[in-house]
N, CA, C and O atoms as CSV, one atom per row, in Angstrom:
chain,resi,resn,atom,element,x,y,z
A,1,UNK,N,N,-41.570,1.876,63.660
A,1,UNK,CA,C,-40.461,1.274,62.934
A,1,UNK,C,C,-39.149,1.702,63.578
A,1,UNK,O,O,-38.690,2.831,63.404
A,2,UNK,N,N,-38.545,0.754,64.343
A,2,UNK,CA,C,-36.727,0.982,64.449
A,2,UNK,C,C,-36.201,1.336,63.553
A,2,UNK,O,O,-36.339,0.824,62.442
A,3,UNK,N,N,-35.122,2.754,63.933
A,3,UNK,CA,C,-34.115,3.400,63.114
A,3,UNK,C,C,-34.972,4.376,62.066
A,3,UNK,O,O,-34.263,4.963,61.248
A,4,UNK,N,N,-36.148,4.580,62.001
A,4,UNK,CA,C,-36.850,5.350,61.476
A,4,UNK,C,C,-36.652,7.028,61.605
A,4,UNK,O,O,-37.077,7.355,62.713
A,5,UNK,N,N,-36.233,8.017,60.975
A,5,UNK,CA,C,-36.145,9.442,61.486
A,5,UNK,C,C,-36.900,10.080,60.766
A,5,UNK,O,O,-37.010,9.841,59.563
A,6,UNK,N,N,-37.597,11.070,61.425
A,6,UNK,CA,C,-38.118,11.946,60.189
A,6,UNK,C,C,-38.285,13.409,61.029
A,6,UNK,O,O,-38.735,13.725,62.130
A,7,UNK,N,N,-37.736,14.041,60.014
A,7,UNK,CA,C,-37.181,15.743,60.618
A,7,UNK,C,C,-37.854,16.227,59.348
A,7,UNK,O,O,-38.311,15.616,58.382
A,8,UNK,N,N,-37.754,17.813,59.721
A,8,UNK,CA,C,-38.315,18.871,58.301
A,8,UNK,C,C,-37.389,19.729,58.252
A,8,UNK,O,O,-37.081,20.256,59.321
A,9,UNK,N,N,-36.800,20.059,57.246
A,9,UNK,CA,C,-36.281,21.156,56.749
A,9,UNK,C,C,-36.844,22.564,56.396
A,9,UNK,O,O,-37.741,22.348,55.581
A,10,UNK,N,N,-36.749,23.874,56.615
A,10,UNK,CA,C,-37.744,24.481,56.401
A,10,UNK,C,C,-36.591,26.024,56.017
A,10,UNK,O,O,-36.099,26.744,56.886
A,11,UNK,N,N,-36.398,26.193,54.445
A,11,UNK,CA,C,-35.638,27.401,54.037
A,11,UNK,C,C,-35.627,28.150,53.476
A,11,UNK,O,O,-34.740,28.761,52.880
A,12,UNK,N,N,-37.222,28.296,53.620
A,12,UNK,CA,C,-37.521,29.676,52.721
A,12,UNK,C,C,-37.381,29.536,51.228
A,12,UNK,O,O,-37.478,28.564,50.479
A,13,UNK,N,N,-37.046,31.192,50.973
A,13,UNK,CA,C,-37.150,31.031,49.284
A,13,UNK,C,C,-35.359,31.153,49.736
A,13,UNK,O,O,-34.734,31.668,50.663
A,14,UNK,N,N,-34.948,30.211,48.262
A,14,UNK,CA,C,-33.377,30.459,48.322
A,14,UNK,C,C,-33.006,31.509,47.138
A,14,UNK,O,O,-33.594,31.825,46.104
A,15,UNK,N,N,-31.909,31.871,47.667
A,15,UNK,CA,C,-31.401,33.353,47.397
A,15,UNK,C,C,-31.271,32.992,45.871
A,15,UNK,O,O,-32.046,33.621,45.150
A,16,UNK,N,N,-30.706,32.385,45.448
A,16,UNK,CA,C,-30.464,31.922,43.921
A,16,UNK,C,C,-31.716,31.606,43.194
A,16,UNK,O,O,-31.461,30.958,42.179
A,17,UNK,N,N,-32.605,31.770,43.309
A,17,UNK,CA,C,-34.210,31.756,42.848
A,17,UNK,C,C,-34.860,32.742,42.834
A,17,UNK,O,O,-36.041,32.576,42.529
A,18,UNK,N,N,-34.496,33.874,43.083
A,18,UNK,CA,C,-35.313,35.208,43.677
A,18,UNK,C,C,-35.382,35.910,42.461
A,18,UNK,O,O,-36.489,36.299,42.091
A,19,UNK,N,N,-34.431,36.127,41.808
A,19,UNK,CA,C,-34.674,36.538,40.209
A,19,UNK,C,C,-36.142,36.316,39.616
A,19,UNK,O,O,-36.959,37.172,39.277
A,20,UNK,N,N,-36.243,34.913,39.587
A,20,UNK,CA,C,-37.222,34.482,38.718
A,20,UNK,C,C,-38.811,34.245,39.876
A,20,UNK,O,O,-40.021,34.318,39.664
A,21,UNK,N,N,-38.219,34.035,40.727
A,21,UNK,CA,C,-39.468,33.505,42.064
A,21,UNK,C,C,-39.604,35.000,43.058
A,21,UNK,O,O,-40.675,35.159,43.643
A,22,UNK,N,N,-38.482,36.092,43.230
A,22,UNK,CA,C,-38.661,36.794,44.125
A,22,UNK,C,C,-39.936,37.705,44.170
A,22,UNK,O,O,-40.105,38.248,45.261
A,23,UNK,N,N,-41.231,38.088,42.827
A,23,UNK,CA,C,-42.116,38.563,43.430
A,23,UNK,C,C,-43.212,37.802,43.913
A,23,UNK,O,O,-44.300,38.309,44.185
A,24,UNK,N,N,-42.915,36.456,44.039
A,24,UNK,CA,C,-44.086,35.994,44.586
A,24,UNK,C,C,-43.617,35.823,46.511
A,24,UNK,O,O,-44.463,35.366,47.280
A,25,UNK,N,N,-42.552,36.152,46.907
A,25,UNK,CA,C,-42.361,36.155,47.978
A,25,UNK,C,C,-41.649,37.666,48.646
A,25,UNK,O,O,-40.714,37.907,49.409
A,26,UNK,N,N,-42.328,38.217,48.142
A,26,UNK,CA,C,-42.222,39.745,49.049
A,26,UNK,C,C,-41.687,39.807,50.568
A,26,UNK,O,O,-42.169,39.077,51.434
A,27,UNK,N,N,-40.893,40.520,50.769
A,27,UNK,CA,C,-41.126,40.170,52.505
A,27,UNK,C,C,-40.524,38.979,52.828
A,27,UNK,O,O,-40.964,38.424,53.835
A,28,UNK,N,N,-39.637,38.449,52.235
A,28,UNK,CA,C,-38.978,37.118,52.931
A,28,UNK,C,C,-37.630,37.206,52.539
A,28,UNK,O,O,-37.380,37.592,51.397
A,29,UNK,N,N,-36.725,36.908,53.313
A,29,UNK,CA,C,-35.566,37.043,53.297
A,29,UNK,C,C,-35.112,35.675,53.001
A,29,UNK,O,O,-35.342,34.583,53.522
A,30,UNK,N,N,-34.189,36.180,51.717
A,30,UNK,CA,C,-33.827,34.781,50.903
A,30,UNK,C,C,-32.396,33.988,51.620
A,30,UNK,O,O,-31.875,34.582,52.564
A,31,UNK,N,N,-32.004,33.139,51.328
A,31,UNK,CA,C,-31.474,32.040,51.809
A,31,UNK,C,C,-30.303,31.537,51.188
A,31,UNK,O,O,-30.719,30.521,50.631
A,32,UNK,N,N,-29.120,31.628,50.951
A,32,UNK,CA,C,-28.256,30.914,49.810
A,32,UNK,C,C,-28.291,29.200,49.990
A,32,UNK,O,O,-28.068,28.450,50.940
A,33,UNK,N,N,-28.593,29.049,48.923
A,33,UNK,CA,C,-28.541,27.651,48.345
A,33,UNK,C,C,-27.462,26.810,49.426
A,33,UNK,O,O,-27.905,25.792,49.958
A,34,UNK,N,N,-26.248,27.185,49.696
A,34,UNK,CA,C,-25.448,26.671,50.345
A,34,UNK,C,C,-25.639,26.131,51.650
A,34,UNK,O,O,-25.425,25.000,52.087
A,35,UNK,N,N,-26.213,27.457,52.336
A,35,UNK,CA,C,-26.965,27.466,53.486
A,35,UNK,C,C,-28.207,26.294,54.047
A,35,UNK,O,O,-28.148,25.533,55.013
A,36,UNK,N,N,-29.213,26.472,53.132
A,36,UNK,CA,C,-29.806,25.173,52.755
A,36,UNK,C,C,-29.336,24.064,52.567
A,36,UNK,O,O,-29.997,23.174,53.101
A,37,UNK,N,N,-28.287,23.676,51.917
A,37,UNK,CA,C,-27.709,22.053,51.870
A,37,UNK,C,C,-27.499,21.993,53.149
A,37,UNK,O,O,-28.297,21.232,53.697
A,38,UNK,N,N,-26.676,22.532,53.922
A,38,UNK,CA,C,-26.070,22.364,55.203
A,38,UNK,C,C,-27.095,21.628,56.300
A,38,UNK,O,O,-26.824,20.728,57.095
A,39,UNK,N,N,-28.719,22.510,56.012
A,39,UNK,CA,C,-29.401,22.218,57.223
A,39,UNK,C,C,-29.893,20.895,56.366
A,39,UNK,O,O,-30.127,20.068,57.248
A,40,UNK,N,N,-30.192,20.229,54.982
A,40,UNK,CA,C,-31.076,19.161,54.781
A,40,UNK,C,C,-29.303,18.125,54.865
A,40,UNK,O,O,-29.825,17.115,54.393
A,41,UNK,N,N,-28.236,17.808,55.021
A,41,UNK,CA,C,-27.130,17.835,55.577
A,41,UNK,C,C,-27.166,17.314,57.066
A,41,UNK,O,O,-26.939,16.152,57.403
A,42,UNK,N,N,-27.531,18.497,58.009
A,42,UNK,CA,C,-27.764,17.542,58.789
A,42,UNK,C,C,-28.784,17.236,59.471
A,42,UNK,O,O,-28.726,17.091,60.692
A,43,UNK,N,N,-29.879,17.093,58.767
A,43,UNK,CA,C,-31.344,16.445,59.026
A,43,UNK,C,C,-30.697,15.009,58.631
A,43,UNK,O,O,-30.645,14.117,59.478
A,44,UNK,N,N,-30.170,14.805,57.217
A,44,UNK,CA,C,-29.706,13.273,56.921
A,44,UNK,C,C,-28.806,12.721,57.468
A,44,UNK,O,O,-28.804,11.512,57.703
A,45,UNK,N,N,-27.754,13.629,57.806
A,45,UNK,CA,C,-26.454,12.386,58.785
A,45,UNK,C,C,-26.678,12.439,59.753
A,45,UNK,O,O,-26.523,11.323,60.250
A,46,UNK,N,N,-27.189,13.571,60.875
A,46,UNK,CA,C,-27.445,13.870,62.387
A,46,UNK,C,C,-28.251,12.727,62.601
A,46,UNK,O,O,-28.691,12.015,61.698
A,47,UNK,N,N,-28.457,12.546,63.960
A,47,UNK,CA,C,-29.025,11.791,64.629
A,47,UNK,C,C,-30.219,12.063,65.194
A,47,UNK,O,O,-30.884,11.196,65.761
A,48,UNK,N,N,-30.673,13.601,65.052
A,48,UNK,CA,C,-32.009,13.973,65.962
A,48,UNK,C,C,-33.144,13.408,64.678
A,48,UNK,O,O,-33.084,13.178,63.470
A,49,UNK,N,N,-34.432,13.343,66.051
A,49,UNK,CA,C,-35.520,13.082,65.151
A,49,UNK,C,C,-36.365,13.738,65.259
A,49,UNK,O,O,-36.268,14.588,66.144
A,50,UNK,N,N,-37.368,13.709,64.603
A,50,UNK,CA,C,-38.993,14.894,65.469
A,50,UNK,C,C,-38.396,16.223,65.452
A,50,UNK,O,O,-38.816,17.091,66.217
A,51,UNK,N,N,-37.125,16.515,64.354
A,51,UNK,CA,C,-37.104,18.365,64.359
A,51,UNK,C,C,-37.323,18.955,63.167
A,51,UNK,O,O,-37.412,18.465,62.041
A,52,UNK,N,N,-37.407,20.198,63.596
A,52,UNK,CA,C,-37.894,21.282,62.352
A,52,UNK,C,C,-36.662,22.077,62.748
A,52,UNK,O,O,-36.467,22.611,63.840
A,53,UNK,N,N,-35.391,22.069,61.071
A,53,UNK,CA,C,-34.329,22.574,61.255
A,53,UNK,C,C,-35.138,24.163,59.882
A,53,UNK,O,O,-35.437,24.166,58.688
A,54,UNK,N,N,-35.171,25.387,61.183
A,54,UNK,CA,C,-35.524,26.558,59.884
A,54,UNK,C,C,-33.644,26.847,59.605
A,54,UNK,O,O,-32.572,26.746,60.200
A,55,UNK,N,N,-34.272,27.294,58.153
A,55,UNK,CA,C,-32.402,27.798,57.530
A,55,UNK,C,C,-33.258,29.183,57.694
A,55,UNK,O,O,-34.426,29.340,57.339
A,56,UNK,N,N,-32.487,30.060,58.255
A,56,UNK,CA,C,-32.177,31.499,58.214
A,56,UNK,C,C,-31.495,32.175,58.001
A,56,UNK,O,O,-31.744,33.371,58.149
């Protein structure tokens, strides 16, 4: 399909969830929410395709 994109976003547990979600992810370094918009941001306006944007 022309004009078709499809990328992955990939951001962990986000920092604002860890309260309630942080013992099921031990060992992972959380993420602010903010941080995360940014990369699903520019998975949707950017132009690349076929990527895996990790938020770190």
């Amino acid at each position: 399909m022309k004009g078709l994109r499809i990328n992955i976003v990939s951001p962990g547990v986000i920092e604002e969830a860890m309260e309630v979600f942080g013992p099921y992810f031990r060992g992972h370094n959380p993420v602010p929410a903010a941080r995360a918009a940014l990369g699903y941001a520019k998975s949707v306006e950017g132009r690349q395709t076929g990527q895996t944007f990790r938020i770190l």
